[in-house]
Structures are given as C-alpha cells and as structure tokens.
PDB file with SEQRES, HELIX, SHEET and CRYST1 records, atoms N, CA, C and O in Angstrom:
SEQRES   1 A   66  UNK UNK UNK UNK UNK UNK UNK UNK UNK UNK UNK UNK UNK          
SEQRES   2 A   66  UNK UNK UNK UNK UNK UNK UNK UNK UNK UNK UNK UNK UNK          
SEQRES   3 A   66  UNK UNK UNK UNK UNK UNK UNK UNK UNK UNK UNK UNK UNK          
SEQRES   4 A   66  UNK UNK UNK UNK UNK UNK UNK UNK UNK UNK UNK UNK UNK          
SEQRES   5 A   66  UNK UNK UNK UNK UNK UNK UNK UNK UNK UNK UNK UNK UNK          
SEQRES   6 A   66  UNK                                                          
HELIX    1 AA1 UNK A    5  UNK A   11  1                                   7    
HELIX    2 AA2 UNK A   13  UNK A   25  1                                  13    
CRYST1    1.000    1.000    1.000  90.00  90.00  90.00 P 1           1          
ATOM      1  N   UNK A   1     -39.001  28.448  28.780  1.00  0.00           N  
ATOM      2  CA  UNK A   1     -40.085  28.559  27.829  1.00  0.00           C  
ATOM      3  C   UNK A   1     -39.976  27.417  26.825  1.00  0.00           C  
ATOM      4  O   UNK A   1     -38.914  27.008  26.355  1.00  0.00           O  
ATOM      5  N   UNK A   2     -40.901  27.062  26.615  1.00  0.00           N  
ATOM      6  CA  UNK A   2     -41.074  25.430  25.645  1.00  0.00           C  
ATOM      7  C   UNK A   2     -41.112  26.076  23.991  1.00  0.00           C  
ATOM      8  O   UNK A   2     -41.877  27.007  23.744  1.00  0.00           O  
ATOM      9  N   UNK A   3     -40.324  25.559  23.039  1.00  0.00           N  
ATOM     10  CA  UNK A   3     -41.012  25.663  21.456  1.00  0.00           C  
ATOM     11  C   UNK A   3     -41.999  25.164  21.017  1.00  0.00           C  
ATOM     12  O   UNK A   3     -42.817  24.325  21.396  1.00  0.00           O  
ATOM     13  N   UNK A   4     -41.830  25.811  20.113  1.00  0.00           N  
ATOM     14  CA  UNK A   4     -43.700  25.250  19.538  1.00  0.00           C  
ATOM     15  C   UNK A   4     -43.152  24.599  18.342  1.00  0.00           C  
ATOM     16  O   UNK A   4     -42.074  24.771  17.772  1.00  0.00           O  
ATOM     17  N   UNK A   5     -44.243  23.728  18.060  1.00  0.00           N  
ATOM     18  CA  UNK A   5     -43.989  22.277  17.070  1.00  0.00           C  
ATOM     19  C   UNK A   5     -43.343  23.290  16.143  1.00  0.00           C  
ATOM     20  O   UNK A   5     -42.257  22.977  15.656  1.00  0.00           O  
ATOM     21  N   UNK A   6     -43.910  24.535  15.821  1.00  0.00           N  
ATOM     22  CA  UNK A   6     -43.258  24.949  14.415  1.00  0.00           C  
ATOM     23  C   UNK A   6     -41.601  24.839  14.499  1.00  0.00           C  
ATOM     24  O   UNK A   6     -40.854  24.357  13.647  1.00  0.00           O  
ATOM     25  N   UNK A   7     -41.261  25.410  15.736  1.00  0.00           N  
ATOM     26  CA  UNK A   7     -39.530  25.821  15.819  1.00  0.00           C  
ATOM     27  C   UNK A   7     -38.608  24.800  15.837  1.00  0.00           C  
ATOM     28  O   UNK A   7     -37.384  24.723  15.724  1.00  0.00           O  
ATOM     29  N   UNK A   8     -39.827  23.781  16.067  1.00  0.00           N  
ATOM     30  CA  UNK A   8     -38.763  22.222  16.951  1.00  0.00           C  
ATOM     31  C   UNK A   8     -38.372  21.730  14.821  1.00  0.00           C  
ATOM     32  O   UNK A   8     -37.246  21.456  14.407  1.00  0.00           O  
ATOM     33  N   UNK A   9     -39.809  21.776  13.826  1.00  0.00           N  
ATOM     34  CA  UNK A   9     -39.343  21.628  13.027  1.00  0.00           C  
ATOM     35  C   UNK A   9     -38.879  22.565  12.104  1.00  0.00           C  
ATOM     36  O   UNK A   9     -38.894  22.000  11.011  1.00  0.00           O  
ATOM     37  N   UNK A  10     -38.399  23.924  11.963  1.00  0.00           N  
ATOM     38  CA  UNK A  10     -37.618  24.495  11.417  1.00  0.00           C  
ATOM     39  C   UNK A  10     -35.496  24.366  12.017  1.00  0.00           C  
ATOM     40  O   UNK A  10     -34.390  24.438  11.482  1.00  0.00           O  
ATOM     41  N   UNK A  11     -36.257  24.088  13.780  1.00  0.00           N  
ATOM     42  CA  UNK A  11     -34.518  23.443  13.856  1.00  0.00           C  
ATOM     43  C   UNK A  11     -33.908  22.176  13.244  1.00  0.00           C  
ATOM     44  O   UNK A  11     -32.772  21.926  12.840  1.00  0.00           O  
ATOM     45  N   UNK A  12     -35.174  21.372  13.319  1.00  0.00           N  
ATOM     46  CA  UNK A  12     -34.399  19.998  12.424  1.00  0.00           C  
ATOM     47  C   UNK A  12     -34.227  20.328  11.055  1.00  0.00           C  
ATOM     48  O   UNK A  12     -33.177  19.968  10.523  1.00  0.00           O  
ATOM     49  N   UNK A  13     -35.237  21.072  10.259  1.00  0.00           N  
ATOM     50  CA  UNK A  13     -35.004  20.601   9.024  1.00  0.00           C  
ATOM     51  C   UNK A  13     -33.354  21.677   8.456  1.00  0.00           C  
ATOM     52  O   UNK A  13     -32.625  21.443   7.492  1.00  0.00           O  
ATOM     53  N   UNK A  14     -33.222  22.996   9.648  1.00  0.00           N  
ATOM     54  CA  UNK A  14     -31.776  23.235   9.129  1.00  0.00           C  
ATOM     55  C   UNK A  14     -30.724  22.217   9.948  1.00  0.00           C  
ATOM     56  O   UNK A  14     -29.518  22.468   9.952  1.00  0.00           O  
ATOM     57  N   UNK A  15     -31.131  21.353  10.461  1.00  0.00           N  
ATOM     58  CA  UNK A  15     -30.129  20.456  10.730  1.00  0.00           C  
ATOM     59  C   UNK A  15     -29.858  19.702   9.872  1.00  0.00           C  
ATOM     60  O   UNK A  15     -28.821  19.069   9.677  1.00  0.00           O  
ATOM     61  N   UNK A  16     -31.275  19.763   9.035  1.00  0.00           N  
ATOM     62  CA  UNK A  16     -30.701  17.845   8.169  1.00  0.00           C  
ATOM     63  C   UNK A  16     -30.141  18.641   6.718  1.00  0.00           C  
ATOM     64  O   UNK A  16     -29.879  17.956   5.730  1.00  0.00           O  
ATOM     65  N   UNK A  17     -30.011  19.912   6.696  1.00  0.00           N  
ATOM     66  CA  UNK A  17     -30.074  20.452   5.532  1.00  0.00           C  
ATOM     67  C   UNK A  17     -28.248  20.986   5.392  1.00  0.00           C  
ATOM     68  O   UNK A  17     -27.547  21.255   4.416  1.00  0.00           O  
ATOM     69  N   UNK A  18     -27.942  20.953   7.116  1.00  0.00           N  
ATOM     70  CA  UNK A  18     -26.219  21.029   7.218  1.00  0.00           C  
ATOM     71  C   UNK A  18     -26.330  19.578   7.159  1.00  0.00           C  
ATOM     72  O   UNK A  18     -25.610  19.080   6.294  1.00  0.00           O  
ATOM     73  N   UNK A  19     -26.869  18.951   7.682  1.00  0.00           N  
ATOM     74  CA  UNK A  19     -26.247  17.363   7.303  1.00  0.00           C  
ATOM     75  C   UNK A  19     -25.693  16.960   6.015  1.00  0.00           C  
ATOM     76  O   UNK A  19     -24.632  16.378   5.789  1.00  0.00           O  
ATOM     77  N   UNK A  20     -26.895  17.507   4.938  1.00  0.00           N  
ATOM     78  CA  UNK A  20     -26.803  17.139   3.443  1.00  0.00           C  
ATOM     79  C   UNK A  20     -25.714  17.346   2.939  1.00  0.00           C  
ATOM     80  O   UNK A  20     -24.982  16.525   2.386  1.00  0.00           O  
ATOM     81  N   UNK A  21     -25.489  18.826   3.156  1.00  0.00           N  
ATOM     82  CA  UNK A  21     -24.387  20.014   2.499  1.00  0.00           C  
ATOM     83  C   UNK A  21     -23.272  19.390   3.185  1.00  0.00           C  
ATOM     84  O   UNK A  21     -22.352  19.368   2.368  1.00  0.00           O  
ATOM     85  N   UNK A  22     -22.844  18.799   4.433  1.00  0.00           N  
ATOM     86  CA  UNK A  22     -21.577  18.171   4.621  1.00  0.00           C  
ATOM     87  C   UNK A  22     -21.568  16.639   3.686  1.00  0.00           C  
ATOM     88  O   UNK A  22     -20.527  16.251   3.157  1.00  0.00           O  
ATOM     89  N   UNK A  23     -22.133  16.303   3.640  1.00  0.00           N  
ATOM     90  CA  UNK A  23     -22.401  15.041   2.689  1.00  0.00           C  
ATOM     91  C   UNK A  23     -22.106  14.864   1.461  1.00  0.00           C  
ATOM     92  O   UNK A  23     -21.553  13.919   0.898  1.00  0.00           O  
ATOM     93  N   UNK A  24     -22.708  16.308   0.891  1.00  0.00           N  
ATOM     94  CA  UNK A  24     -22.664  16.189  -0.654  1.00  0.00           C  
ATOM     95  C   UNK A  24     -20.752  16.756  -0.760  1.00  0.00           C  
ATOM     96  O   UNK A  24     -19.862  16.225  -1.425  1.00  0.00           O  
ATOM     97  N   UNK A  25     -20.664  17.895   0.097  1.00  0.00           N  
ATOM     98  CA  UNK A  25     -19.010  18.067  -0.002  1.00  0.00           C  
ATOM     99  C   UNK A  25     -18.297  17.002   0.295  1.00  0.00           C  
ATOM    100  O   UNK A  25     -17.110  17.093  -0.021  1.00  0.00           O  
ATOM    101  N   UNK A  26     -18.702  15.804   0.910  1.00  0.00           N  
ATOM    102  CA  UNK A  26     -17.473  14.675   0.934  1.00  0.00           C  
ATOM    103  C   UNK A  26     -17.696  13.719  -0.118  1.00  0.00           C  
ATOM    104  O   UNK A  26     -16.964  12.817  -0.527  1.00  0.00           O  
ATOM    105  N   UNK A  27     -18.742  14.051  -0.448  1.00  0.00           N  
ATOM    106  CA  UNK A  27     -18.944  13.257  -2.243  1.00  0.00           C  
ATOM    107  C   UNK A  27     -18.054  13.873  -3.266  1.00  0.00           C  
ATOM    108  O   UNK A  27     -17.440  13.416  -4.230  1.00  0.00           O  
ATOM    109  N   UNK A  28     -18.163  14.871  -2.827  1.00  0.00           N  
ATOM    110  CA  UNK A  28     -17.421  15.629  -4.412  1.00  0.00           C  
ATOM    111  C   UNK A  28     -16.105  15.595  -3.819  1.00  0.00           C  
ATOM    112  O   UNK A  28     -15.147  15.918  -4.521  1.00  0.00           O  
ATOM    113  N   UNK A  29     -15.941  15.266  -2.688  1.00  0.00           N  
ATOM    114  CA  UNK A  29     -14.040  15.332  -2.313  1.00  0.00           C  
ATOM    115  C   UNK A  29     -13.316  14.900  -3.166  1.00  0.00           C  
ATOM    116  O   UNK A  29     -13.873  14.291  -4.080  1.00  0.00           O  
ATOM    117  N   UNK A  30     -11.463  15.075  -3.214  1.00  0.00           N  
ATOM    118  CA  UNK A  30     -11.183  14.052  -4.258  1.00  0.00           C  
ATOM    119  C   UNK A  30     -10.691  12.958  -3.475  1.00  0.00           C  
ATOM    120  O   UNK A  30     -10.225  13.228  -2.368  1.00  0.00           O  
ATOM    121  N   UNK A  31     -10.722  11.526  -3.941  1.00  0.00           N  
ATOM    122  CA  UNK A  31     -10.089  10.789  -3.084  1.00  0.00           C  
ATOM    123  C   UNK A  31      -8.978  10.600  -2.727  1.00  0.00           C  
ATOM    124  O   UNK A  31      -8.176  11.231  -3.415  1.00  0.00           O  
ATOM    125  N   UNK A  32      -8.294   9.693  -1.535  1.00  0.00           N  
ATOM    126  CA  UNK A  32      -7.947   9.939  -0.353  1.00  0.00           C  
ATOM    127  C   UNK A  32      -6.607   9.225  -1.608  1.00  0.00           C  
ATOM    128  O   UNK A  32      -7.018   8.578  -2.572  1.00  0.00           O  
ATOM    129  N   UNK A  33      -5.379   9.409  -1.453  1.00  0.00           N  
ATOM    130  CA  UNK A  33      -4.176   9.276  -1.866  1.00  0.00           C  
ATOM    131  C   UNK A  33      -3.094   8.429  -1.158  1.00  0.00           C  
ATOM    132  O   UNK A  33      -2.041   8.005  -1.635  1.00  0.00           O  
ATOM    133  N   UNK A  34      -3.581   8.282   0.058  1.00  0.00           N  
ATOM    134  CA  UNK A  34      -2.418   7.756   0.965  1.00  0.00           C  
ATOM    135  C   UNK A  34      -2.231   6.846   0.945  1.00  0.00           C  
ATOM    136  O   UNK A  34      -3.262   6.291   0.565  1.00  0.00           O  
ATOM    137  N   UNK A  35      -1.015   5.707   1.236  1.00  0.00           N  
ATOM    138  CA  UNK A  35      -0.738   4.551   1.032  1.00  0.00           C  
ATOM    139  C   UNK A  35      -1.454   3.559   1.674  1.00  0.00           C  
ATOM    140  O   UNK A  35      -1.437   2.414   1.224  1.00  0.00           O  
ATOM    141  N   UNK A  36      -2.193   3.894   2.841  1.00  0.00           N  
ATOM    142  CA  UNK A  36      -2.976   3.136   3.531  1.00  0.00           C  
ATOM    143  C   UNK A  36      -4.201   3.072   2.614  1.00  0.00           C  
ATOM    144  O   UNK A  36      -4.760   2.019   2.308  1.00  0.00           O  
ATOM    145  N   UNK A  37      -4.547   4.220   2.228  1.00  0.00           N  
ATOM    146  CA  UNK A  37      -5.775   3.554   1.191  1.00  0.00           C  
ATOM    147  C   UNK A  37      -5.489   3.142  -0.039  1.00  0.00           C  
ATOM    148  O   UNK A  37      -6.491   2.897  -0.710  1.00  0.00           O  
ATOM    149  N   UNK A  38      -4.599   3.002  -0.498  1.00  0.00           N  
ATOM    150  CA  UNK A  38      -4.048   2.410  -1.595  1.00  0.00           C  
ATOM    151  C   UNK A  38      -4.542   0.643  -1.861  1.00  0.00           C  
ATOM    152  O   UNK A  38      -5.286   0.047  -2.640  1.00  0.00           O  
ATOM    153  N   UNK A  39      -3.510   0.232  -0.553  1.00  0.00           N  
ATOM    154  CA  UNK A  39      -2.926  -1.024  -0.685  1.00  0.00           C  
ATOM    155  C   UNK A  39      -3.619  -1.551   0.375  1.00  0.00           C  
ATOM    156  O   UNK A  39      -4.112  -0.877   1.279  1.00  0.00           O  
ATOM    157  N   UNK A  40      -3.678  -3.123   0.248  1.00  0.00           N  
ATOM    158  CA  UNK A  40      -4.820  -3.960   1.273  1.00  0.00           C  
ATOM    159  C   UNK A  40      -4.381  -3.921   2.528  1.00  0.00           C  
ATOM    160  O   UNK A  40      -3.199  -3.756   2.829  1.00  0.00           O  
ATOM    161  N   UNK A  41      -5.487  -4.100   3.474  1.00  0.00           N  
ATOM    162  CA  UNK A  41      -4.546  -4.332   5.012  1.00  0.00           C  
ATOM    163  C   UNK A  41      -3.566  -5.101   4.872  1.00  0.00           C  
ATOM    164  O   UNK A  41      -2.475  -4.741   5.315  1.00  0.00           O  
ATOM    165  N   UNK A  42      -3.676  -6.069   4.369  1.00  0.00           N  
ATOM    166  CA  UNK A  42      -2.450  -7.568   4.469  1.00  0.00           C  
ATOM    167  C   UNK A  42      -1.007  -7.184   3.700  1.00  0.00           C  
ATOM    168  O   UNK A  42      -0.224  -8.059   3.331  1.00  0.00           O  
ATOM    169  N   UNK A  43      -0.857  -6.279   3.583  1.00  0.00           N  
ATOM    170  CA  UNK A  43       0.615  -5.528   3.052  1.00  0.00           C  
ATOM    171  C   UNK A  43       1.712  -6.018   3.917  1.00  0.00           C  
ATOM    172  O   UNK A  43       1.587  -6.325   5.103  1.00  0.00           O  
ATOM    173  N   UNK A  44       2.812  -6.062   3.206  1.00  0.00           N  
ATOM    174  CA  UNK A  44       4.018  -6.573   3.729  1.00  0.00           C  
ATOM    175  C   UNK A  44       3.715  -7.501   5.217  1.00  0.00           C  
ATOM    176  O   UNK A  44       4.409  -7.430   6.231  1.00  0.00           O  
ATOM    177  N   UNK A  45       2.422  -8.416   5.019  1.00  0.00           N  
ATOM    178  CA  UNK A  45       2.556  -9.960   5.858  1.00  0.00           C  
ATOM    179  C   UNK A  45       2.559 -11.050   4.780  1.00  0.00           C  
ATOM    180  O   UNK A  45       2.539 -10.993   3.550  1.00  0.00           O  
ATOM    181  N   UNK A  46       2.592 -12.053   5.650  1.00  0.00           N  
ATOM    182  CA  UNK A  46       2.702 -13.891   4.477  1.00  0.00           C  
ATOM    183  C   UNK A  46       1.137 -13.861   4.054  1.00  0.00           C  
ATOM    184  O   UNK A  46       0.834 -14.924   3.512  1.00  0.00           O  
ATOM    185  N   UNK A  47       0.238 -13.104   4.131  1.00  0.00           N  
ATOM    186  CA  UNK A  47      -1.080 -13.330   3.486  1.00  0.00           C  
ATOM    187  C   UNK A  47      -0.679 -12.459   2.160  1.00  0.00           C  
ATOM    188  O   UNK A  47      -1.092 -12.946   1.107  1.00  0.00           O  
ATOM    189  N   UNK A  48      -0.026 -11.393   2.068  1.00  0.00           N  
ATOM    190  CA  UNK A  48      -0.244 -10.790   0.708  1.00  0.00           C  
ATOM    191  C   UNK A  48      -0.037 -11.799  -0.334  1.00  0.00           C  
ATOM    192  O   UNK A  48       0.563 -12.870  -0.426  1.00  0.00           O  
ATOM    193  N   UNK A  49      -0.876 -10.934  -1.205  1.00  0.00           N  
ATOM    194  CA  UNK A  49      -0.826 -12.488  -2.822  1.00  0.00           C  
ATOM    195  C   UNK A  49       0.406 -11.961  -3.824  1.00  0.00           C  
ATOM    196  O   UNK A  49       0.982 -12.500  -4.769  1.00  0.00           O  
ATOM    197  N   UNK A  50       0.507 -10.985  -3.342  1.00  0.00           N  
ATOM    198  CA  UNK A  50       2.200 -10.330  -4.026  1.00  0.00           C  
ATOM    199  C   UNK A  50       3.519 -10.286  -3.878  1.00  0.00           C  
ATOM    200  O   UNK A  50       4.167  -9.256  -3.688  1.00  0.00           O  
ATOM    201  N   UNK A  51       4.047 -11.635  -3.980  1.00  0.00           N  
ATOM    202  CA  UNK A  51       5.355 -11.627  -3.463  1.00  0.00           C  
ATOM    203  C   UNK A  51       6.376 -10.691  -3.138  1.00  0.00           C  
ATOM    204  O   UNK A  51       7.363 -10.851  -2.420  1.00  0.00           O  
ATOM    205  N   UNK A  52       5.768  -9.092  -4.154  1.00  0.00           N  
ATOM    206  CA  UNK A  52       6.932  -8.458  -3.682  1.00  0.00           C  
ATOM    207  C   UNK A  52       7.088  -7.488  -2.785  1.00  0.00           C  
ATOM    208  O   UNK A  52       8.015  -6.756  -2.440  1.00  0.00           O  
ATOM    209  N   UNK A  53       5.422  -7.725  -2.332  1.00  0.00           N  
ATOM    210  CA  UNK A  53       4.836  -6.919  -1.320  1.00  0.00           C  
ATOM    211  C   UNK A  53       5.028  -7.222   0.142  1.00  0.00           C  
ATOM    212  O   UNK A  53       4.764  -6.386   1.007  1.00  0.00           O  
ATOM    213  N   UNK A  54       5.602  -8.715   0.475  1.00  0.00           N  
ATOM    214  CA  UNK A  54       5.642  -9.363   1.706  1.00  0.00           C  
ATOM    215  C   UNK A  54       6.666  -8.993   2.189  1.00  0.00           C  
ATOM    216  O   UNK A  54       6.417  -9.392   3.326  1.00  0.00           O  
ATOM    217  N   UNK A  55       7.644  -8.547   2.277  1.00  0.00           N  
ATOM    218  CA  UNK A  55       9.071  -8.104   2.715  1.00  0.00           C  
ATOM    219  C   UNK A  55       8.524  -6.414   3.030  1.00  0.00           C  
ATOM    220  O   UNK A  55       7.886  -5.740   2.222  1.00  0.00           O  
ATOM    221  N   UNK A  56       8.889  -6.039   4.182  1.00  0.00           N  
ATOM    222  CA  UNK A  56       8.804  -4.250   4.063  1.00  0.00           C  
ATOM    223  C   UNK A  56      10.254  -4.107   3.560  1.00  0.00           C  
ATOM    224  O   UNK A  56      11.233  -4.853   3.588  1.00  0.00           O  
ATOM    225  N   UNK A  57       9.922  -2.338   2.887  1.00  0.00           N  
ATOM    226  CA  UNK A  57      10.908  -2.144   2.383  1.00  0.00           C  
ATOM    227  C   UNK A  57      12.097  -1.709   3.245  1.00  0.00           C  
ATOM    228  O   UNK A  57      11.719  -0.969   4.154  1.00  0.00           O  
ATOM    229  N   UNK A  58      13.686  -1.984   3.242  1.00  0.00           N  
ATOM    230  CA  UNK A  58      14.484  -1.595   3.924  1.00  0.00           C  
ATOM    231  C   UNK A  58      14.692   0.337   3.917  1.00  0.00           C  
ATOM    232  O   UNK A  58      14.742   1.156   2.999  1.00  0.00           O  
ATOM    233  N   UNK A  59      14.773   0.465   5.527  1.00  0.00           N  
ATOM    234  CA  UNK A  59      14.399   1.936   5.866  1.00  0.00           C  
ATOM    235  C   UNK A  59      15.598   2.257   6.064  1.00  0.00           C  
ATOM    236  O   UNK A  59      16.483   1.477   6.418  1.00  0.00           O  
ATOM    237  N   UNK A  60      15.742   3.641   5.814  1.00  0.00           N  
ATOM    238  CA  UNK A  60      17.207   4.212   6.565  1.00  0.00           C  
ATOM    239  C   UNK A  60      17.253   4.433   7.899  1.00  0.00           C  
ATOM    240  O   UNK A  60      16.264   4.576   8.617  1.00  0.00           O  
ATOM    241  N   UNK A  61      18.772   4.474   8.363  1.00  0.00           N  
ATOM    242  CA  UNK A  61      18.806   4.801   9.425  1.00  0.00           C  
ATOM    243  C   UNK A  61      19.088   5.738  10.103  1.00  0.00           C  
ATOM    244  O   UNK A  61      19.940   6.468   9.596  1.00  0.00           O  
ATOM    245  N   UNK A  62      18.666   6.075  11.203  1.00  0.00           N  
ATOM    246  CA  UNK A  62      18.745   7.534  11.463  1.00  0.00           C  
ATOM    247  C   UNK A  62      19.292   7.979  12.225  1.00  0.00           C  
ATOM    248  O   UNK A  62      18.574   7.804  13.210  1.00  0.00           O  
ATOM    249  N   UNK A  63      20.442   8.672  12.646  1.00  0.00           N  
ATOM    250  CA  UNK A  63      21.175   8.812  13.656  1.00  0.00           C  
ATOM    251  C   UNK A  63      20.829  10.042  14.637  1.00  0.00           C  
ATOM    252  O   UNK A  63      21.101  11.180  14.254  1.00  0.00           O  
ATOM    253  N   UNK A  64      20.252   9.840  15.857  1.00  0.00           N  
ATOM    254  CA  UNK A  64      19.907  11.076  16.511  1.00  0.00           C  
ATOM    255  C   UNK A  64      21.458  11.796  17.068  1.00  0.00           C  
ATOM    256  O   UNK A  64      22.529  11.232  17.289  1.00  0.00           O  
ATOM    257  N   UNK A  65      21.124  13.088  17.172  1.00  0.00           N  
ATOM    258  CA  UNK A  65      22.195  14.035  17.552  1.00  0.00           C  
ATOM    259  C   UNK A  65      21.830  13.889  19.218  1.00  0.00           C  
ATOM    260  O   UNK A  65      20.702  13.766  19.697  1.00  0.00           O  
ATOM    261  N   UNK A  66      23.162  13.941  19.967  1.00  0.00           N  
ATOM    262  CA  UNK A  66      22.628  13.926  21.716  1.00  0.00           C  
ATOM    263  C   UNK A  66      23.188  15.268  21.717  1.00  0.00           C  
ATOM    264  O   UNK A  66      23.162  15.947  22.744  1.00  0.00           O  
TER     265      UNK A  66                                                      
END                                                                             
C-alpha cells in the first residue's frame, strides 16, 4: 500500500525534528578534554613550534608476566 503525500510529510518532518534534537544536544555538550583535542596534529614531530613539545615524553616500562 503506497502513503499519501500527507504521511510521507509527517515522516520527514519527525525526522528532521530528531535530527534537530540530536544537534542541539551536541551543542550543549561539554567539550571534548582529550589530549588529542587539546594539542595540534604536529605534536612531538620537527614541525612543532614548541621545542618542548618535539621529543615524546619518556614512557615506562612494562614488564609482562609469562
């Protein structure tokens, strides 16, 4: 059975109306914290403009148990 123009636009407009409502909740999100969004892609390479940023930092080491 086919819809009728009315249904075709009461399905879009609750589509665009979950569209909104996911939209407006990632507006009001709080922003993102992580170090990747922090700091520029070019982190610890010879392009960073921060000398003290070009070196990664020394990691520990980890000893697996066999």
């Amino acid at each position: 059975m086919r819809k009728s123009s009315k249904d075709c636009r009461a399905d879009r407009a609750s589509v665009n109306s979950r569209i909104q409502a996911e939209a407006d909740a990632a507006i009001k999100a709080p922003p993102v914290m992580s170090f990747s969004a922090q700091m520029p892609a070019y982190t610890y390479t010879s392009l960073c403009p921060d000398s003290k940023l070009r070196k990664p930092p020394a990691r520990k080491k980890v000893q697996h148990e066999a």
